[in-house]
N, C-alpha and C positions, 0 to 999 in steps of 0.2 A: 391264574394267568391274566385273566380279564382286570382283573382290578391293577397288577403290575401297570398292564398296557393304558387303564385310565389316569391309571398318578403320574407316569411320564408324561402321557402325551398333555393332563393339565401342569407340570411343569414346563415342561416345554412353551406351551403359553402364555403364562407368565413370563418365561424367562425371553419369550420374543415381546411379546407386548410392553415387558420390561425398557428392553433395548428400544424400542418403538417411542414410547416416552421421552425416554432420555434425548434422544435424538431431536426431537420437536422441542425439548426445551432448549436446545445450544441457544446461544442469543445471536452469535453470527461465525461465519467460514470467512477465511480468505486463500487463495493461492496464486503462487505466477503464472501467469498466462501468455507463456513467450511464444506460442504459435496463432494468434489471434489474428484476425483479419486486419487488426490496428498495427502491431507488431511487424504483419506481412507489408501491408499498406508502406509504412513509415521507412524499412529498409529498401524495400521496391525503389522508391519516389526519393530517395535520399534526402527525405526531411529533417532527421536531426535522430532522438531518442526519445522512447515514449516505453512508462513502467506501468507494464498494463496487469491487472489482475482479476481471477475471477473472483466477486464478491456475492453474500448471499446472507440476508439480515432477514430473521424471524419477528417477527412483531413488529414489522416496519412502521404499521400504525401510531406504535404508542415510544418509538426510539428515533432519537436526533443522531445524524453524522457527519460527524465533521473532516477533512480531508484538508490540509495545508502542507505550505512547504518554509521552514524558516531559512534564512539565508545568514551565515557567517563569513567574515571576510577578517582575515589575518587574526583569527582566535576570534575578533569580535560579533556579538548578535546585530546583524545590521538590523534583521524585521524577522517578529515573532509570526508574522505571516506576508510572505513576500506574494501570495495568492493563496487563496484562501473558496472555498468551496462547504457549503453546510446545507443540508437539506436533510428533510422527514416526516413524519406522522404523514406519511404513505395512505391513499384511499385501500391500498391492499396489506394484509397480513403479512406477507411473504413478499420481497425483492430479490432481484439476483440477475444481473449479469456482467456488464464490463466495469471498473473503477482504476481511475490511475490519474499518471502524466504526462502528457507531453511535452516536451521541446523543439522546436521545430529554430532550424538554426538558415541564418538568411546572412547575406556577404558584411556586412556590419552590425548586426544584431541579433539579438534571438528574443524567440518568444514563448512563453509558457500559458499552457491550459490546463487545469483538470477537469475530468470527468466523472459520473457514477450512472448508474441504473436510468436511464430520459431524463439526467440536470448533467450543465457542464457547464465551464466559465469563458468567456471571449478570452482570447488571446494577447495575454500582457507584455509588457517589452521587461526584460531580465538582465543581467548584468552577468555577461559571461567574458571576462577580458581575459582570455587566455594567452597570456606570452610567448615569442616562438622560442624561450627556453623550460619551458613548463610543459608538463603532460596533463590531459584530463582524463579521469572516468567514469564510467556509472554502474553502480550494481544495487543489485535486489539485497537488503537486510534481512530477510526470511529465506526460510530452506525449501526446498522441492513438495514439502509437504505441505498439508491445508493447516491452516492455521484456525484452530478456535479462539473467538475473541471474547473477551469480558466487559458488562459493560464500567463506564469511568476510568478504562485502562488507556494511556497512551501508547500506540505501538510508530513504532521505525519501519518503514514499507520500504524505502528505497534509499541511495544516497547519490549526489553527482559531485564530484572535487575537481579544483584545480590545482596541481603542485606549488609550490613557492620556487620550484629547481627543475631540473632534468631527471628528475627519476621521483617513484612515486609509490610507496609501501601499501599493503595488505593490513586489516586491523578485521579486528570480531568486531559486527555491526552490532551485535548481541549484548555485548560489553557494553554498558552505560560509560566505563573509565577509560575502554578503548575509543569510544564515538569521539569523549573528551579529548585525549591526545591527538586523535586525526584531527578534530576543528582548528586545535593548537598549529597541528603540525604543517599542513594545507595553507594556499592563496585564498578560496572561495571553496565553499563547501554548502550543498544545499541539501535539507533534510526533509524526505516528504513520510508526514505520519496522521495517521486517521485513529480517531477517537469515537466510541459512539455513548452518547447518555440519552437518562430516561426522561422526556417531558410529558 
């Protein structure tokens, strides 16, 4: 009975110390963070829209990340970074808390910032000409869950569009060929995605 009781219980060991490893090797999380102080903040204060997430990057020391937004306007790339944000090789091993964008929308302009873990960029003027026959909107390209990241993977964090009309369709953000048809189909379409590699 005693030996039963030692092979479990060093299985068990393994089999957590396992999971223990694996866990410290992910290279990074992300998920939405729509109840955030920034989130509260921004709808409070009626500033505009802001795609906030919680972020958390293991070996921050030794990985660069990059966060932009490209901007399309009637199918075309106007800028492969219309703001742009890149910071890393962290003094600590471990980062992790708010990463995203803001928009903050003013009576003839608007402005965009992003942020990540203590970096964020001054606030740029943006090119939001929405028509009073066109609709806008913005949503999260990720699901409710955390997202494990890879490193040299491009990912789609968010999107904001402007219609070309009076009404304004659903697409899978997930879809590489549906992203495609929406920049097609859309006035202004702006696409915020983070990348992280190793330097």
């Amino acid at each position: 009975m005693r030996k039963i009781f030692s092979i479990v219980s060093t299985l068990l060991l393994l089999l957590l110390s396992g999971c223990a490893n694996q866990k410290d090797t992910e290279l990074a999380t992300i998920s939405i963070n729509t109840d955030s102080e920034y989130v509260t903040t921004f709808k409070e204060l009626h500033l505009g829209i802001v795609f906030d997430f919680d972020f958390k990057l293991n070996n921050a020391d030794k990985n660069w990340v990059d966060l932009w937004v490209e901007s399309y306007k009637d199918g075309q790339l106007e800028s492969k970074s219309l703001i742009a944000l890149s910071y890393g090789l962290s003094p600590k091993k471990l980062e992790e808390g708010n990463i995203g964008l803001g928009i903050i929308n003013a009576d003839d302009t608007s402005l965009a910032f992003l942020y990540g873990p203590s970096v964020k960029t001054t606030p740029q003027k943006i090119d939001k000409s929405q028509s009073v026959a066109s609709i806008s909107g913005w949503e999260y390209a990720i699901g409710d869950e955390t997202v494990k990241l890879e490193l040299n993977e491009t990912y789609l964090l968010g999107v904001y569009r402007e219609s070309k009309g009076n009404s304004i369709r659903t697409y899978d953000l997930q879809d590489e060929n549906e992203v495609k048809k929406m920049i097609d189909d859309d006035h202004l379409v702006y696409l915020l995605k983070l990348k992280i590699t190793e330097k």
